[in-house]
KEMI-130150 format. One record per residue (C-alpha): residue number from 1; x, y, z; residue in one letter. Coordinates in steps of 0.5 Angstrom, whole numbers, plus 2048, in hexadecimal, padded with zeros to 3 digits. Layout:
// residues N
i  xx  yy  zz  aa
NUM  X  Y  Z  A;
...
//
This chain:
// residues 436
i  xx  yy  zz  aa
1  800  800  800  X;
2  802  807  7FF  X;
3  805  80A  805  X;
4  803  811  803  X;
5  7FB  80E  802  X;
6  7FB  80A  808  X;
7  7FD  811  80D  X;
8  7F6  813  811  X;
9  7F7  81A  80F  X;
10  7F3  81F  80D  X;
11  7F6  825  80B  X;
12  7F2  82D  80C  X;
13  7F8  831  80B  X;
14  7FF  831  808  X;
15  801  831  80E  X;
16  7FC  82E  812  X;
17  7FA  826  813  X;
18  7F8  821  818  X;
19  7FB  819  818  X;
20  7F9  813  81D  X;
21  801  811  81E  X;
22  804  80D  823  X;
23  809  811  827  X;
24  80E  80F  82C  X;
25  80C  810  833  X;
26  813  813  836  X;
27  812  818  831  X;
28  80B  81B  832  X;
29  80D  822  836  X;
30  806  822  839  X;
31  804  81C  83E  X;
32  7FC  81F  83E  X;
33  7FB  81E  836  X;
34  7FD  816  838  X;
35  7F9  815  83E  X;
36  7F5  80F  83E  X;
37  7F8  80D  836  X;
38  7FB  806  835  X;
39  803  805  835  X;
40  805  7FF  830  X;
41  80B  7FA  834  X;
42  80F  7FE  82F  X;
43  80D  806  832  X;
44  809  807  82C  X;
45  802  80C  82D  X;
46  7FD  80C  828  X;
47  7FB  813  827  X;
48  7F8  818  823  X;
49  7FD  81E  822  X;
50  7F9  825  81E  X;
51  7FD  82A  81C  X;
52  7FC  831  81A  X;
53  801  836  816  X;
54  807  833  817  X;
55  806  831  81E  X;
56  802  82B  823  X;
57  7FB  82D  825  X;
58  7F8  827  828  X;
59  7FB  821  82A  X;
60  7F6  81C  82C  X;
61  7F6  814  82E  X;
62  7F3  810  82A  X;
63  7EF  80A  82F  X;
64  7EC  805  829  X;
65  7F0  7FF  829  X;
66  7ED  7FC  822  X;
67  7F1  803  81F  X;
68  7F8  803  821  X;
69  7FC  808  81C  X;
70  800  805  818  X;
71  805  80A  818  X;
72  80B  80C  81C  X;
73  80B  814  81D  X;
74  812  816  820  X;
75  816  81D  820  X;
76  81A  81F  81B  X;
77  821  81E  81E  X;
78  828  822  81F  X;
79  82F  81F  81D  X;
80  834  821  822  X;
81  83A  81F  81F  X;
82  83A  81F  817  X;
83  841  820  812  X;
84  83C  823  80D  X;
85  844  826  809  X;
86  846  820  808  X;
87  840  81B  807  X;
88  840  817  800  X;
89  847  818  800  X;
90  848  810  800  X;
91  84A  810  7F9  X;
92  84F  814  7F9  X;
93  852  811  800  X;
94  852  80B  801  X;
95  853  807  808  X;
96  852  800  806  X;
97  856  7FD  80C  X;
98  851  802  811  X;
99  857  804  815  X;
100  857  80B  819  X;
101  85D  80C  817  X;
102  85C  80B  80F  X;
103  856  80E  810  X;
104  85A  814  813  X;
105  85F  814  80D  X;
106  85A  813  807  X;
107  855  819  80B  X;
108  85B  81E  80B  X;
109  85D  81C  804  X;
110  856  81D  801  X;
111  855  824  805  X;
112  85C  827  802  X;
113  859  825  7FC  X;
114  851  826  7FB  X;
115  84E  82B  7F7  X;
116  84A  831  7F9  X;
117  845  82E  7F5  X;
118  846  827  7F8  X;
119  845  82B  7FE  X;
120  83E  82D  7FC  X;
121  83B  826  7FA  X;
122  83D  822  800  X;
123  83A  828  804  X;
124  834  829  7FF  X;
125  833  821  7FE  X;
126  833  820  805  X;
127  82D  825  807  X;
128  829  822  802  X;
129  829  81B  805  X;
130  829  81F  80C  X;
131  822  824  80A  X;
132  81E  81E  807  X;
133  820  818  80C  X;
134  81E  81C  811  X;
135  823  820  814  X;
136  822  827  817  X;
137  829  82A  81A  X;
138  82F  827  819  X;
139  836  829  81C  X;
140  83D  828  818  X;
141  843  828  81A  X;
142  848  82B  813  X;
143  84F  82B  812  X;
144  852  831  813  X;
145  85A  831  813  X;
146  85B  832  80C  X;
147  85C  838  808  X;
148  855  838  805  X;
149  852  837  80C  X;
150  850  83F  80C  X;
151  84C  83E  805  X;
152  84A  838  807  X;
153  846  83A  80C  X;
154  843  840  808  X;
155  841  83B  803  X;
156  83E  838  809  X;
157  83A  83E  80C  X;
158  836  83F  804  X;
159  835  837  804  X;
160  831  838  80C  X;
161  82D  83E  80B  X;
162  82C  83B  804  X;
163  828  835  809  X;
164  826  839  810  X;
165  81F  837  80D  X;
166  821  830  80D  X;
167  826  82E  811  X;
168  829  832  817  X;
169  831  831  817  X;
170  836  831  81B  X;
171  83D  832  81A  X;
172  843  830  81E  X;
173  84B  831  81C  X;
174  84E  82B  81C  X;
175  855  82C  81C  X;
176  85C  82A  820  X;
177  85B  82C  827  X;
178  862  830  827  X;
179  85E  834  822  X;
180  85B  838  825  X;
181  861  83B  829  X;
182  863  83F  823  X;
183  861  845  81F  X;
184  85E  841  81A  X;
185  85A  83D  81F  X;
186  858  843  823  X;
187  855  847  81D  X;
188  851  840  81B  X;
189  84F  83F  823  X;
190  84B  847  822  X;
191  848  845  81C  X;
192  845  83F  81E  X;
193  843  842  825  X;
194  840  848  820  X;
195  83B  843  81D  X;
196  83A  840  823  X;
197  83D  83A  820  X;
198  842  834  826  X;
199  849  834  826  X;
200  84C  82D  825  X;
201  851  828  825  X;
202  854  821  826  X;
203  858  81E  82C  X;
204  85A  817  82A  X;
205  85F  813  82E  X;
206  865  812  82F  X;
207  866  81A  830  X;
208  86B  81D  833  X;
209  868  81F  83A  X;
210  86A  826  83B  X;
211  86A  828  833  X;
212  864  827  834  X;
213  861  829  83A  X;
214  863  830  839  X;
215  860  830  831  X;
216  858  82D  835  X;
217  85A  832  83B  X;
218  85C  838  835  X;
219  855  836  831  X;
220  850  835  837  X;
221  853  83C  839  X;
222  852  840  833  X;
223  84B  83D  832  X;
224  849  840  839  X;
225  84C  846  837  X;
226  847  846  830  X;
227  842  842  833  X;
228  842  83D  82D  X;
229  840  836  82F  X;
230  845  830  82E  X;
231  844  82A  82A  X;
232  84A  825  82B  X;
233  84C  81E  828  X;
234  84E  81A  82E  X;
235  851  812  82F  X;
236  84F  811  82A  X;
237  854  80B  82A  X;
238  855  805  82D  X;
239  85B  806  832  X;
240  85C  80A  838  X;
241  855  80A  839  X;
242  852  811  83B  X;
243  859  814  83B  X;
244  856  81A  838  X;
245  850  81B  83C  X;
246  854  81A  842  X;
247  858  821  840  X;
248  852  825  83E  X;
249  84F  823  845  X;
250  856  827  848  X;
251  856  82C  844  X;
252  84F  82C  845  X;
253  850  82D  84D  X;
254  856  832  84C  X;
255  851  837  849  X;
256  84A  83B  848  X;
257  847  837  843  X;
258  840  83A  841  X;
259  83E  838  83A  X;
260  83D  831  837  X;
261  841  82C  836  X;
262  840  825  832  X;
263  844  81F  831  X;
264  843  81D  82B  X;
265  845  814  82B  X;
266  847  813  831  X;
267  848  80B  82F  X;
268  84E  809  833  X;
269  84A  80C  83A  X;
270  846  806  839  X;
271  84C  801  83A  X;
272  84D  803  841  X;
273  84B  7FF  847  X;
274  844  801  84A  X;
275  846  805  84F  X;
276  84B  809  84C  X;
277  846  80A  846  X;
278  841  80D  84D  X;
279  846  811  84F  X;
280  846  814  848  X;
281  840  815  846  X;
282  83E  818  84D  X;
283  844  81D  84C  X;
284  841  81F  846  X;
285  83B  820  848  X;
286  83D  825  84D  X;
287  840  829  847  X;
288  83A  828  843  X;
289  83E  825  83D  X;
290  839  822  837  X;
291  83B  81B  834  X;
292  83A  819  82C  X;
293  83B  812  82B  X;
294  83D  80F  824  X;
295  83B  808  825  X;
296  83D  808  81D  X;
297  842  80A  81B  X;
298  845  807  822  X;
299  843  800  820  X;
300  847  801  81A  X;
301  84D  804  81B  X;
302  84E  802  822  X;
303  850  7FB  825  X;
304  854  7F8  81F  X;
305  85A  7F4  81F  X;
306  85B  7F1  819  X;
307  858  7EA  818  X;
308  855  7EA  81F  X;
309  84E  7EC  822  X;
310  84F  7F0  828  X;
311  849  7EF  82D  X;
312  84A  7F5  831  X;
313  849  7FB  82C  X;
314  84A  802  82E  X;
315  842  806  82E  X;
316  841  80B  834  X;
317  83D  808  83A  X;
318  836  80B  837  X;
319  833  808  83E  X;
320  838  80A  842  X;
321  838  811  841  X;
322  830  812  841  X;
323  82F  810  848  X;
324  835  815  84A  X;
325  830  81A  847  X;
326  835  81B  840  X;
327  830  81D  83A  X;
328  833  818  834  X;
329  830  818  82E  X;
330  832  813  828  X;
331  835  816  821  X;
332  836  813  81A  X;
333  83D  817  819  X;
334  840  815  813  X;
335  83C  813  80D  X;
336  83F  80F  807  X;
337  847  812  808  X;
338  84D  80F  80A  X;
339  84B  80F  811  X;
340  845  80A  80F  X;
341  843  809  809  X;
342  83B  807  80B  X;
343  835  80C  80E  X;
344  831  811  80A  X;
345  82F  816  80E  X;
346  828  812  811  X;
347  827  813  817  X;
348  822  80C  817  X;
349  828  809  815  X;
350  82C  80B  81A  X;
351  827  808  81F  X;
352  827  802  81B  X;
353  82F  801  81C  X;
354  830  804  822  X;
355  82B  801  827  X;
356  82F  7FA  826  X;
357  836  7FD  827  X;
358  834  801  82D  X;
359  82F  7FC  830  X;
360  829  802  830  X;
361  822  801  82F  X;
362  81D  806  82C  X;
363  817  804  831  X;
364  81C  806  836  X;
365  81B  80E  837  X;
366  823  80E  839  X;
367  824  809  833  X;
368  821  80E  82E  X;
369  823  815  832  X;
370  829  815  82E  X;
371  826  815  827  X;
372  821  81B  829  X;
373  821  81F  830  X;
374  829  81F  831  X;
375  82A  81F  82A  X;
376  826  826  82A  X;
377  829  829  831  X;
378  82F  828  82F  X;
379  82E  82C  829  X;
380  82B  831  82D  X;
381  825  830  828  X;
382  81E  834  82A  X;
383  81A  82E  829  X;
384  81C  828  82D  X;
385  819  823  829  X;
386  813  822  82E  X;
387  80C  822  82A  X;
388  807  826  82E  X;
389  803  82C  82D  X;
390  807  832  82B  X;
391  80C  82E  827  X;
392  80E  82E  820  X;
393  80B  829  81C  X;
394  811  827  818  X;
395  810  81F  818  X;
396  814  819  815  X;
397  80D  813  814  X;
398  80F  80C  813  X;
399  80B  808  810  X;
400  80B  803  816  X;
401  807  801  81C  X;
402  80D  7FE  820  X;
403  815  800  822  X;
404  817  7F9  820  X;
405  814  7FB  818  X;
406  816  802  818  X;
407  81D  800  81A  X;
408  81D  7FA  815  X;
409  819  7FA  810  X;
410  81B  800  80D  X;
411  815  804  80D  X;
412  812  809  808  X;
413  812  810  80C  X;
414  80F  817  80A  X;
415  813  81D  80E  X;
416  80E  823  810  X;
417  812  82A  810  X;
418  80F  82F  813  X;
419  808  82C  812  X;
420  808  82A  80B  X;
421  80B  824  809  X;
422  811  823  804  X;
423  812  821  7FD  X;
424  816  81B  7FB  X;
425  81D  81B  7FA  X;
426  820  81E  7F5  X;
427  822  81B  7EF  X;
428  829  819  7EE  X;
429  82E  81E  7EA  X;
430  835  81E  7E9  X;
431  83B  823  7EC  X;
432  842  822  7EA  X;
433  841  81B  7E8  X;
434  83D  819  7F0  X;
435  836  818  7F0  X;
436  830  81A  7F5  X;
//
């Protein structure tokens, strides 16, 4: 059957609409829109959702048990960390063996190389697959070390305000982090604080400790200085577990921190004993630090060693943080480039390869946070994702009646943007013998 005819929908304005869907419970903002309707055993309410110029009018419980809706009504979602510049570089850079380390050599030898107008396809390919899979916000880390890094970021800005309507975008300059100690950083760091962008970086071991506690003392130092957030590449190793959290929480204890910190990977974290892992995450906690786990990219870069299956890979102890009070979100990160060649900036596919990695579960409302609600207040976005009365009427519909078939199946899927549903997906075209 159609999916676009099976949906209950009556249609009185371009923007206005109602649908009997089935909505997960933990996401529902007002408990007395639901009371006395039924849960599933998979945290799904059936529910008549009305909305009216671009915003949710009515939210009502549907009691008729021989008319339970027959699609999935969720958020729109928020990317919390992306590489949108180096996207479908895969062809020109190649990883076949998978290793951090050639995946570094081939990403710093493509980024030398790339084109402006290579730039703009991995970008512009990326958003469209974003906007149609149902993507509202996303937050990308771009090279910026090299000598087109000022024109690539104003190259950027046109491609953002090109798509504000579409999709909010957050920049964070990655670059090396004794970067921003010279002029050149400097000038970089007031730029990006300007367009109210995050300052980033890497700390991967094995590093020299005192080279590198006084580069993060100098970038935590001078984001307090712009009151400009920081997103950091941390751990993402398999060795010296939480060698670099451990240096950002002394600093942490050594200055007045008053912006926002996210450590982006964190994958060695989870290989400490549990009590270390408590410890950690209690003292992050204390520092309102925020935490983006990346079970892909992790899976397949981290824990090899030759011929053999490590057992134990590297992945940030998602369960572990959230009971300490940690806001983690879980991102999709690279997409068809050295770092992982698969991915497609959908956001239900993410859930499909992640929840098994990181043993989450959508009917758990701690299980699907870090799809949704955290995703969201880690970007700072206005809207939490929540479905409520007074919120934006921007929707992904999954035409599926269960979380098992949604995740699966790979269902059909209407997106609705601001009260009005998308078209379909544009049609391929060539640029610079790529394809989208």
């Amino acid at each position: 059957m159609n999916f676009a005819k099976n949906v209950e929908l009556i249609v009185s304005s371009p923007k206005s609409g109602c649908i009997n869907v089935l909505v997960p419970r933990c996401l529902i903002g007002n408990g007395q829109d639901v009371l006395g309707v039924s849960t599933d055993n998979e945290g799904l309410c059936p529910l008549q959702v009305e909305w009216r110029d671009g915003k949710i009018s009515s939210i009502k419980g549907l009691n008729d048990a021989s008319k339970v809706p027959n699609e999935i009504l969720l958020p729109r979602f928020a990317e919390p960390h992306a590489h949108l510049d180096k996207a479908f570089s895969w062809s020109r850079a190649p990883n076949l063996r998978g290793s951090y380390q050639e995946a570094l050599v081939a990403n710093l030898t493509d980024y030398k190389l790339r084109s402006q107008d290579q730039l703009i396809f991995s970008v512009e390919k990326s958003l469209n697959l974003a906007y149609f899979n149902g993507i509202r916000a996303i937050r990308s880390h771009i090279d910026s070390f090299g000598k087109d890094a000022m024109s690539d970021w104003d190259l950027l800005e046109n491609i953002r305000k090109k798509w504000r309507e579409k999709i909010l975008l957050q920049f964070v300059a990655l670059v090396p982090l004794n970067f921003w100690q010279t002029y050149e950083g400097k000038l970089l760091a007031q730029r990006v604080a300007c367009n109210g962008d995050l300052l980033g970086g890497v700390i991967a071991p094995p590093f020299n400790k005192k080279e590198t506690f006084n580069s993060l003392l100098n970038l935590v130092q001078l984001a307090n200085r712009l009151r400009c957030d920081i997103d950091i590449h941390i751990d993402e190793s398999q060795t010296w577990p939480a060698a670099g959290l451990k240096l950002l929480l002394e600093i942490l204890g050594q200055v007045d921190n008053e912006i926002s910190i996210t450590c982006s990977h964190l994958s060695s974290m989870g290989l400490l004993k549990e009590k270390k892992i408590s410890n950690l995450a209690n003292k992050m906690a204390e520092n309102k630090l925020n935490v983006v786990a990346l079970p892909l990219t992790n899976s397949w870069l981290l824990g090899r060693k030759g011929r053999s299956t490590l057992i134990k890979r590297p992945l940030a102890p998602i369960f572990q943080l959230q009971k300490a009070g940690v806001v983690v979100s879980v991102g999709g990160d690279n997409v068809n480039d050295s770092w992982f060649p698969l991915f497609n900036f959908d956001p239900i596919n993410l859930m499909a390869f992640s929840m098994p990695i990181a043993h989450l579960s959508p009917w758990d409302r701690l299980g699907l946070s870090p799809f949704t609600s955290s995703a969201s207040h880690m970007l700072s976005l206005q809207w939490d994702g929540t479905i409520q009365k007074g919120s934006p009427a921007d929707f992904i519909l999954l035409d599926s009646n269960s979380w098992v078939k949604a995740l699966s199946e790979r269902p059909q899927r209407k997106v609705v943007v601001n009260g009005e549903f998308l078209n379909e997906m544009p049609k391929r075209k060539k640029i610079n013998n790529d394809s989208f």
